[in-house]
C-alpha positions as CSV (number, residue, x, y, z in Angstrom):
1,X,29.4,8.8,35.6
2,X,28.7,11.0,32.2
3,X,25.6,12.1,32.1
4,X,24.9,10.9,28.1
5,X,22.2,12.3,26.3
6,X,21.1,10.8,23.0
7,X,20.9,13.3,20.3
8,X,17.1,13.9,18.3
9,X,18.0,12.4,14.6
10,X,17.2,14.5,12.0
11,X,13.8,13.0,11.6
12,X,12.4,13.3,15.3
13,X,13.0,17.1,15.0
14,X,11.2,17.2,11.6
15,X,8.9,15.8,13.5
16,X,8.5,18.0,16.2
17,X,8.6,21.1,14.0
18,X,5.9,19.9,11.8
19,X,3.7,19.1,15.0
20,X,4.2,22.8,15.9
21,X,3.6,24.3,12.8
22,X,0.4,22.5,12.4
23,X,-1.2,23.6,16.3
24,X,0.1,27.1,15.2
25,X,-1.7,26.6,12.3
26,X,-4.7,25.4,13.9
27,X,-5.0,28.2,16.3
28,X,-4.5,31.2,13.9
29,X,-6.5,29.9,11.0
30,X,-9.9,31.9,11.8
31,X,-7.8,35.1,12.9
32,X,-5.7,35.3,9.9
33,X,-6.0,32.3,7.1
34,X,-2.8,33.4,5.4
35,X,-0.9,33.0,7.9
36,X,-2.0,29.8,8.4
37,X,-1.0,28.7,4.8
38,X,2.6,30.1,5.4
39,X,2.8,27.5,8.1
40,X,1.5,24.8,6.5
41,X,3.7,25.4,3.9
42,X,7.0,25.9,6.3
43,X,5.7,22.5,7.2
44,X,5.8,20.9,4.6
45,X,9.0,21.9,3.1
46,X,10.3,20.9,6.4
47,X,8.6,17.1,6.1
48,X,10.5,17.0,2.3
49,X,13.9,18.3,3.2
50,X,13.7,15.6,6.3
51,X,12.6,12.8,3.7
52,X,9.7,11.7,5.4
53,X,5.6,12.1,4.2
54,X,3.6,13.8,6.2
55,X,1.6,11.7,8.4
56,X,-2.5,11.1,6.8
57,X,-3.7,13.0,9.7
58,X,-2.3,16.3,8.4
59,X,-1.7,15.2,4.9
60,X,-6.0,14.7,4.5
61,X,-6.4,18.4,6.4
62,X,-4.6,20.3,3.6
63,X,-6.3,21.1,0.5
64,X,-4.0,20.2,-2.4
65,X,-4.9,23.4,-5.0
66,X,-4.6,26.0,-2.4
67,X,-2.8,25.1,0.7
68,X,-5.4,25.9,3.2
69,X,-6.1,24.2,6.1
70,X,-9.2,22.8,6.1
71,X,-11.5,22.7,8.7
72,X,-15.5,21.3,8.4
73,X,-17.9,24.0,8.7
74,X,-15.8,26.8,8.4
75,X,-13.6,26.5,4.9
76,X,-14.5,23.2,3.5
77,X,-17.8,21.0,3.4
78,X,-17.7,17.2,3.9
79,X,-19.9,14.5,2.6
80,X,-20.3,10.9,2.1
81,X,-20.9,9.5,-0.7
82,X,-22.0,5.9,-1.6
83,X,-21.6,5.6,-5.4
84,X,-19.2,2.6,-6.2
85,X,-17.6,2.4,-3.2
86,X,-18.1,4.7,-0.3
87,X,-16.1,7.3,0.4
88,X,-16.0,11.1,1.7
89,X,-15.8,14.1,-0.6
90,X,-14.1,17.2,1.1
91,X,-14.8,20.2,-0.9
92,X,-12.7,23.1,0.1
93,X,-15.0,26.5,-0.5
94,X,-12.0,28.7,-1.5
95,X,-11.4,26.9,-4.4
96,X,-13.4,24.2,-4.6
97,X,-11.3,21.3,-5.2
98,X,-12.5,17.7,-4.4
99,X,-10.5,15.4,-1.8
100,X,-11.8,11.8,-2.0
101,X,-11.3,9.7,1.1
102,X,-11.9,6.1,0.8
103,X,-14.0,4.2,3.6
104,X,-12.3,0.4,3.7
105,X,-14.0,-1.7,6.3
106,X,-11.6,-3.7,8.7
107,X,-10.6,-6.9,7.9
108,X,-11.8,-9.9,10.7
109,X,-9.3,-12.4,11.4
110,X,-11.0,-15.1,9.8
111,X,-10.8,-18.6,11.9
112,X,-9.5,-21.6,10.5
113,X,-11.0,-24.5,11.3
C-alpha cells in the first residue's frame, strides 16, 4: 500500500504562517516593538496574497494607522463606552488612533408556541 499524504492547500499554510508570525510577534513585542511590526506586516501580506481576511482575533489586535500590535496596558488603553450603543474604544498610545468594537448581545432562540 502507498502511503498517500494529502497535500496543505495553499490556504492552510497561509494559515499556519500567519499563526506563527503572530506568537513571534507576541513574544518579541516588549523586547523590540519594530520588530514586531515587521511581522505583523509579513503577516499580513501573507493573509492577502493567500486571499483570505485575517481572522477578528488578530485583525482587532492591530492598530490600523501604525501597525503595532496592541496589547492593553502596555501600548494601547481600552474602554467601554455606553453612548448609543455600547461598545469598546481601543486607543493605541503611539499614535492614538481609535478602534471601535461593537458589543451585540446574543440572540435567544425565541420559542414558538
Amino acid at each position: 500500500m502507498k502511503n498517500t499524504v494529502k497535500p496543505l492547500s495553499v490556504k492552510q499554510i497561509a494559515e499556519q504562517r500567519v499563526n506563527t508570525l503572530f506568537t513571534q510577534a507576541e513574544s518579541i513585542v516588549k523586547i523590540n516593538p519594530q520588530l514586531a511590526v515587521e511581522y505583523i506586516k509579513t503577516a499580513q501580506k501573507v493573509a492577502m496574497s493567500a486571499r483570505f481576511p485575517l481572522p477578528p482575533k488578530y485583525k482587532r489586535r492591530i492598530c490600523k494607522h501604525c501597525n503595532t500590535l496592541l496589547i492593553s496596558g502596555f501600548n494601547c488603553r481600552a474602554r467601554i463606552q455606553q453612548k448609543r450603543e455600547p461598545h469598546v474604544v481601543v486607543t493605541c498610545l503611539n499614535c492614538g488612533y481609535h478602534l471601535r468594537i461593537l458589543i451585540r448581545k446574543k440572540k435567544e432562540n425565541a420559542k414558538i408556541e
